[in-house]
C-alpha positions as CSV (number, residue, x, y, z in Angstrom):
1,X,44.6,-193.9,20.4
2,X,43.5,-191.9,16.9
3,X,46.3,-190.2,14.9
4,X,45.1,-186.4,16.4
5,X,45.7,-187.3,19.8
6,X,48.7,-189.1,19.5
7,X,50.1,-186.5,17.4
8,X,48.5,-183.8,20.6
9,X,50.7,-186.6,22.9
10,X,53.8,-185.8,21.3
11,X,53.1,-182.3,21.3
12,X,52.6,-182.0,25.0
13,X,56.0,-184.0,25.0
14,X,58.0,-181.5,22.7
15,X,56.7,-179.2,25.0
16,X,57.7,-180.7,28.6
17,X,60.8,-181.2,27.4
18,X,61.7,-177.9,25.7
19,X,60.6,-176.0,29.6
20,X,62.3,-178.9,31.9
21,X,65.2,-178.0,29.3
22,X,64.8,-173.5,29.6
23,X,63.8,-173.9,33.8
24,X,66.7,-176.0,34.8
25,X,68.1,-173.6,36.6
26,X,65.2,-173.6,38.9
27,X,64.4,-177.2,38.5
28,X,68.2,-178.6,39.3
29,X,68.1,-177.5,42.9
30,X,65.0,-179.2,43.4
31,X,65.7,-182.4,42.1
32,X,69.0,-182.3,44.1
33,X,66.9,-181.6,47.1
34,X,64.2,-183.9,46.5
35,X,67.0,-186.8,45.9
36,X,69.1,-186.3,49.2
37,X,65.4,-185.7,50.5
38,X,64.9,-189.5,50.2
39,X,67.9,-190.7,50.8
40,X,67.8,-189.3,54.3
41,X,64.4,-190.2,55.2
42,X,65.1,-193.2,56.4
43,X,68.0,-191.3,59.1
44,X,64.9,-189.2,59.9
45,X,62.2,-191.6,60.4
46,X,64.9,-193.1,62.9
47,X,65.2,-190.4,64.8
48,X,61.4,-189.7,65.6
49,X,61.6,-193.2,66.5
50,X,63.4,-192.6,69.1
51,X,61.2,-189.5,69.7
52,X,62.9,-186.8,68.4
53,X,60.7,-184.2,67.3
54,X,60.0,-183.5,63.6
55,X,61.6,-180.5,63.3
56,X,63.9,-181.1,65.3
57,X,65.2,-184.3,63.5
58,X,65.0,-182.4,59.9
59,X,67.3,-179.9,61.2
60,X,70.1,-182.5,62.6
61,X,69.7,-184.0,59.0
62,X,70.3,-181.0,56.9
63,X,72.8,-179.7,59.2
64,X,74.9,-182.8,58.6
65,X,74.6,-182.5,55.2
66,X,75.1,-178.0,55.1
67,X,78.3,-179.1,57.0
68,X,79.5,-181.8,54.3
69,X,78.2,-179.4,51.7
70,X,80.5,-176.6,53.3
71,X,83.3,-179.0,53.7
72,X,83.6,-180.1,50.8
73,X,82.8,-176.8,48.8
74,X,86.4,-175.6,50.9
75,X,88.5,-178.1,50.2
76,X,87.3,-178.6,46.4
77,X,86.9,-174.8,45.3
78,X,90.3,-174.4,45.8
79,X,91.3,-177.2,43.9
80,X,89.1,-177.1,40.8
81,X,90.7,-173.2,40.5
82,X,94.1,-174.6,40.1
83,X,93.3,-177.8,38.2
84,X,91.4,-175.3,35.7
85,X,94.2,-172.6,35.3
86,X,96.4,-175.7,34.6
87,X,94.4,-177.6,31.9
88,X,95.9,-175.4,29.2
89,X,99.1,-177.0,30.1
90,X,98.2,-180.5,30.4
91,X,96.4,-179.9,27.1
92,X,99.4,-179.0,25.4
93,X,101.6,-182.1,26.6
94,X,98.8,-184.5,25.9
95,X,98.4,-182.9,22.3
96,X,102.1,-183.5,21.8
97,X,102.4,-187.0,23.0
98,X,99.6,-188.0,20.4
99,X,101.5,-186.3,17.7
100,X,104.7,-187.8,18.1
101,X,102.8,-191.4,18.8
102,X,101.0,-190.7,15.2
103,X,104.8,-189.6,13.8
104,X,106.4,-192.8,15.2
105,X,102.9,-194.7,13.7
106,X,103.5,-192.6,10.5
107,X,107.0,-193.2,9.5
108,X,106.3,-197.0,9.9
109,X,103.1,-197.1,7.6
110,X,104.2,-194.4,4.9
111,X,101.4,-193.2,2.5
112,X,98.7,-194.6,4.9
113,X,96.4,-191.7,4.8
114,X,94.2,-193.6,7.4
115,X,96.7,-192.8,10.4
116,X,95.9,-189.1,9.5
117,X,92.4,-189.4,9.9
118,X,93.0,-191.2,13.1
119,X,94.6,-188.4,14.7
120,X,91.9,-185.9,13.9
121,X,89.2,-188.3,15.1
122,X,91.1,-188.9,18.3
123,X,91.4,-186.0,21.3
124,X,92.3,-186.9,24.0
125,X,92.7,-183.4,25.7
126,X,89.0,-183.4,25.6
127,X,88.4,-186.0,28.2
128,X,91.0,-183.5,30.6
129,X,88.1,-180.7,29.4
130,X,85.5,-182.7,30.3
131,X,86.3,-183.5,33.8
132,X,86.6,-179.1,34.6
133,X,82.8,-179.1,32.9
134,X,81.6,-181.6,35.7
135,X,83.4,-180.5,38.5
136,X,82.7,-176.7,37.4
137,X,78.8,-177.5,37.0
138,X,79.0,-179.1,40.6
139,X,80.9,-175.8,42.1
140,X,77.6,-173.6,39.9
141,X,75.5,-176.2,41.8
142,X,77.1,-175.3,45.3
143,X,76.4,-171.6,45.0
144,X,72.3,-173.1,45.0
145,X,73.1,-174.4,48.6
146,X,71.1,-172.2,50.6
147,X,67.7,-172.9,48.0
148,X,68.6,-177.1,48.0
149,X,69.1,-176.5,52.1
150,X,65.8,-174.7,52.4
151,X,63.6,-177.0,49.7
152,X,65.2,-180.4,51.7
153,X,64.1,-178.6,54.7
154,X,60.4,-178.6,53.8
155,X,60.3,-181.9,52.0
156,X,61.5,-184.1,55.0
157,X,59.2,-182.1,57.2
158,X,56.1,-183.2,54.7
159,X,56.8,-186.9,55.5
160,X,55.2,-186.9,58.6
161,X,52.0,-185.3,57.5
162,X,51.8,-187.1,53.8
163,X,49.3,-190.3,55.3
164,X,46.9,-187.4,57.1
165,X,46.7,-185.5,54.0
166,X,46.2,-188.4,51.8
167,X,43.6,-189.7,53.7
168,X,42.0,-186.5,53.8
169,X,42.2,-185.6,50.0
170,X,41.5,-189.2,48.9
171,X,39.2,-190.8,51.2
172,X,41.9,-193.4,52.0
173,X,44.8,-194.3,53.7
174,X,48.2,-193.9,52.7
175,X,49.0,-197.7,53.1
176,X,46.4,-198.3,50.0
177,X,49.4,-196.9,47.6
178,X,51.0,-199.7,47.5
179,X,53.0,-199.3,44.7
180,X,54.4,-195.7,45.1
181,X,54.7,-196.3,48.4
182,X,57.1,-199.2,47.2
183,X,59.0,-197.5,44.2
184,X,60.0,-194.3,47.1
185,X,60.9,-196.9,48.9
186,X,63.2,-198.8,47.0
187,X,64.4,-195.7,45.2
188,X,65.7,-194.6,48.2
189,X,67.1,-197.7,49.1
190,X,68.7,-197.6,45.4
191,X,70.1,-194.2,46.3
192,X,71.8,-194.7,49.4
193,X,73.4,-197.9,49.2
194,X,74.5,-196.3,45.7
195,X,75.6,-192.9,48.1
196,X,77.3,-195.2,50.4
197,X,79.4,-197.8,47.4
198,X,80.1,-194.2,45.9
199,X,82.0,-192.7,49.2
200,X,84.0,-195.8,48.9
201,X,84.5,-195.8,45.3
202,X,85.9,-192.2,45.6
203,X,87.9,-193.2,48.7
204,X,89.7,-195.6,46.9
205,X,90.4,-193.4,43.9
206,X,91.7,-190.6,46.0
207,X,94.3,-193.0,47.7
208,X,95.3,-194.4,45.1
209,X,96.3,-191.2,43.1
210,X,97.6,-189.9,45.9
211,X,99.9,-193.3,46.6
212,X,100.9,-192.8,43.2
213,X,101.9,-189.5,43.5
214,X,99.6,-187.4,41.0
215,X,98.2,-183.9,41.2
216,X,94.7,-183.1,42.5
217,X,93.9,-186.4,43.8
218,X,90.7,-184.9,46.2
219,X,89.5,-184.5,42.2
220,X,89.9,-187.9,41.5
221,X,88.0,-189.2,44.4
222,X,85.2,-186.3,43.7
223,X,84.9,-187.1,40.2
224,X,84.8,-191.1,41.1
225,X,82.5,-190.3,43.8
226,X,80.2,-188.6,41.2
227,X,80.6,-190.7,38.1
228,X,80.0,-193.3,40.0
229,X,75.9,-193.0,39.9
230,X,76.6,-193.2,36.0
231,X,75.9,-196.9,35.6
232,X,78.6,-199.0,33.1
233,X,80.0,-195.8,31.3
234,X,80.3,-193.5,34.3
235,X,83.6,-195.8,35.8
236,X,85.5,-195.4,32.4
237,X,84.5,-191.4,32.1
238,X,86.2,-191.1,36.0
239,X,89.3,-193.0,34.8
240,X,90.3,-191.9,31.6
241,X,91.3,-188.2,32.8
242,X,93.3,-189.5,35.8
243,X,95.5,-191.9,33.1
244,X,95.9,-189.4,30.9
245,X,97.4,-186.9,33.4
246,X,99.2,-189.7,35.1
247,X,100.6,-190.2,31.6
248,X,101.7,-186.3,31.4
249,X,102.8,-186.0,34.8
250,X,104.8,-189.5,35.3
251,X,105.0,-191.3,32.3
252,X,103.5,-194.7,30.7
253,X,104.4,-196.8,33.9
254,X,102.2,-194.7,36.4
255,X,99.3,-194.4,34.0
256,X,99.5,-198.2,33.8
257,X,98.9,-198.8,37.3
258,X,96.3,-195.9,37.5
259,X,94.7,-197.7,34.8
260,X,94.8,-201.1,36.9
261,X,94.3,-199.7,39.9
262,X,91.1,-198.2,38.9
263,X,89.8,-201.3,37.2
264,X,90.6,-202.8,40.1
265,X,88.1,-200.2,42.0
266,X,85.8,-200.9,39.1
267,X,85.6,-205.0,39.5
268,X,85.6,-204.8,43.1
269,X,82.7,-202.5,44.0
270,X,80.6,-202.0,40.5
271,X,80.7,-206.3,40.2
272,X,80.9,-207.3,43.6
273,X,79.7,-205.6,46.4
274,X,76.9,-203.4,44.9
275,X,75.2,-206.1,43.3
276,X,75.4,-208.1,47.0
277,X,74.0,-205.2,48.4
278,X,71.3,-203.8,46.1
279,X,70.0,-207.7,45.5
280,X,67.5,-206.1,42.3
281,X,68.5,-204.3,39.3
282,X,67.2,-200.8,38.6
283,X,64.0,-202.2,36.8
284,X,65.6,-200.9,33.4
285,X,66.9,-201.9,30.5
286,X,70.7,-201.5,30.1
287,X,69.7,-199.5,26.5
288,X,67.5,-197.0,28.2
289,X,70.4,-196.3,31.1
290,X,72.6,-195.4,28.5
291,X,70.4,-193.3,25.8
292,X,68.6,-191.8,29.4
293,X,72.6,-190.7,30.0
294,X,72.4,-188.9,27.2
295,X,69.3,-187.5,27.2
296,X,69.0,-186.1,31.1
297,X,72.0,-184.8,30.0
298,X,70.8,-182.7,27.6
299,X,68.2,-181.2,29.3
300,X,69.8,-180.7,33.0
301,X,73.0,-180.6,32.0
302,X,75.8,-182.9,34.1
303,X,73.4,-183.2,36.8
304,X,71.3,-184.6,34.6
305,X,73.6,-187.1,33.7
306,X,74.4,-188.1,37.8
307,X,70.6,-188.3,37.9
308,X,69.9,-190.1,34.9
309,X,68.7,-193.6,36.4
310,X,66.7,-192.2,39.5
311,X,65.1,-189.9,36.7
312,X,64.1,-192.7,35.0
313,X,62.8,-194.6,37.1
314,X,60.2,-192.1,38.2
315,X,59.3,-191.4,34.3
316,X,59.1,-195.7,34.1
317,X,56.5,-195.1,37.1
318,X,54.7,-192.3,35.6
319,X,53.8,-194.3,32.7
320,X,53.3,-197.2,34.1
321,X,50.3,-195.5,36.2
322,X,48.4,-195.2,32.7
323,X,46.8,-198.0,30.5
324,X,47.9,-195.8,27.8
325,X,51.6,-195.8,28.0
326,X,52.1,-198.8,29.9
327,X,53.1,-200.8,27.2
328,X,56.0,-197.6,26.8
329,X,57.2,-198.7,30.2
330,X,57.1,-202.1,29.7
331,X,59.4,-202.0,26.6
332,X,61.9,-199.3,28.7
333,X,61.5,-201.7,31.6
334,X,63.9,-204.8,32.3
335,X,63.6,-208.4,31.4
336,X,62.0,-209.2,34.2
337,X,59.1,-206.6,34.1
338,X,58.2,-208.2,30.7
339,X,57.8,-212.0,32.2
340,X,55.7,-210.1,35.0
341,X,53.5,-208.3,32.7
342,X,53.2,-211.8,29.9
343,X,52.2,-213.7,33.6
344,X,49.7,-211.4,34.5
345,X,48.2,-211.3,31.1
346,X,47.8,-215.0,30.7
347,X,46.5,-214.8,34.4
348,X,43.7,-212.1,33.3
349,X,42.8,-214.4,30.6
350,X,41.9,-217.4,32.9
């Protein structure tokens, strides 16, 4: 690749960037669509198994998941209204805990300028701020229900007819790509059995705030439930706010045992079972989940950020499709991908 056309590459890239970035309002709902798309294909293909009728089978589908959507858009709304006219408050007591812990710090190391600086680099009301960002985007997200509902509608009914039109456009059968085929498949594999550890993971949060006695704990689970698809960092995002208001609201004790409890969570499901149940990693390395965090985020917003590893994925797929930028996915790829690619290199050799 010459200098011009690499430097044409990175143009087009600028470029697909900046209008995923400006059309995310349109593009948001479809990805949403397109994700719980595949993770209930396999619920669909099910049912025409046992001959239900395309359309027919869509519709029980997305009606299941209109009813969640309306279910928990009730019980939420009302919550995230009072949580949000309350964050002032909780704001102020957090903000006056740290300054009499940096007083008590201060009076102990006298002329330590340092302990100053700490408290301006530390804030922990902006973890509280955070949490009504997410759960405010997801509300915004809701109000798109009826364009995710419609677009989910016509993507599940497009599996049936996908090998046909293949065929037809290609000259060959949908069974000769193999390796899409395979990604869609284990995406959504990755997706649901990371829906399904989620439910439980918010489940567990929700009880155990509520056990414990702090406000909005139907938040708690929700943003456990979410945070959740945020691999490593996404865990400590969800507990942070709940300590800090458990600190606020009860006092050091409680925010201990929130802060136990939902390591507890943590261990249990993030270390344990989901690993047991996925059997693979994601294909990527841990560096690129966390910098892809950041950047979905950017352009999609908090969504972006639920989305970030399925996102990835399908970019590590896209250029792995192309001699070109192959080697790009091979160096965003796991360990593993790199042993495959040195094997079948010394195997082309021979």
């Amino acid at each position: 690749m010459n200098k011009s056309s690499g430097a044409v590459t990175a143009a087009a890239v600028v470029v697909v960037i900046y209008g995923m970035q400006m059309a995310k309002v349109l593009l948001v709902p479809f990805l949403i669509a397109a994700f719980l798309a595949l993770i209930t294909i396999r619920p669909m293909l099910w049912l025409q198994q046992k001959r239900v009728p395309s359309f027919l089978a869509a519709l029980i589908i997305v009606s299941a998941i209109m009813f969640l959507m309306a279910v928990v858009g009730t019980i939420l709304g009302g919550s995230i209204a009072d949580f949000t006219a309350a964050l002032p408050e909780y704001q102020a007591r957090l903000d006056a805990i740290e300054e009499g812990l940096l007083e008590f710090v201060g009076q102990h190391l006298r002329g330590d300028q340092s302990i100053e600086s700490l408290g301006d680099m530390i804030n922990p009301s902006w973890a509280m701020g955070l949490v009504a960002t997410i759960l405010n985007s997801l509300k915004d997200v809701l109000t798109n229900a009826f364009l995710i509902v419609f677009t989910m509608i016509f993507i599940l009914l497009e599996v049936s007819s996908v090998g046909t039109k293949v065929e037809a456009a290609f000259g060959r059968s949908a069974e000769s790509l193999g390796r899409p085929k395979a990604f869609l498949q284990n995406l959504g594999r990755y997706l649901g059995i990371k829906t399904v550890v989620s439910i439980a993971t918010g489940f567990c949060a929700g009880t155990l705030t509520w056990s414990l006695g702090l406000d909005f704990p139907l938040l708690w689970a929700m943003l456990a439930f979410l945070l959740n698809y945020v691999p490593t960092i996404g865990s400590i995002i969800a507990a942070v706010p709940a300590v800090l208001l458990a600190l606020v609201q009860l006092g050091p004790g409680t925010a201990g045992a929130t802060a136990i409890g939902f390591a507890a969570i943590n261990v249990v499901f993030g270390n344990i079972i989901e690993p047991r149940l996925m059997g693979y990693g994601v294909g990527i390395s841990p560096l690129v989940v966390f910098v892809g965090l950041f950047f979905w985020g950017w352009v999609f917003g908090p969504v972006g950020m639920l989305l970030s590893v399925p996102l990835t994925m399908i970019l590590k797929l896209v250029l792995e499709s192309d001699e070109n930028t192959r080697w790009i996915a091979i160096l965003i790829g796991s360990e593993r991908d790199a042993q495959y690619a040195l094997k079948r290199r010394a195997a082309e050799q021979d």
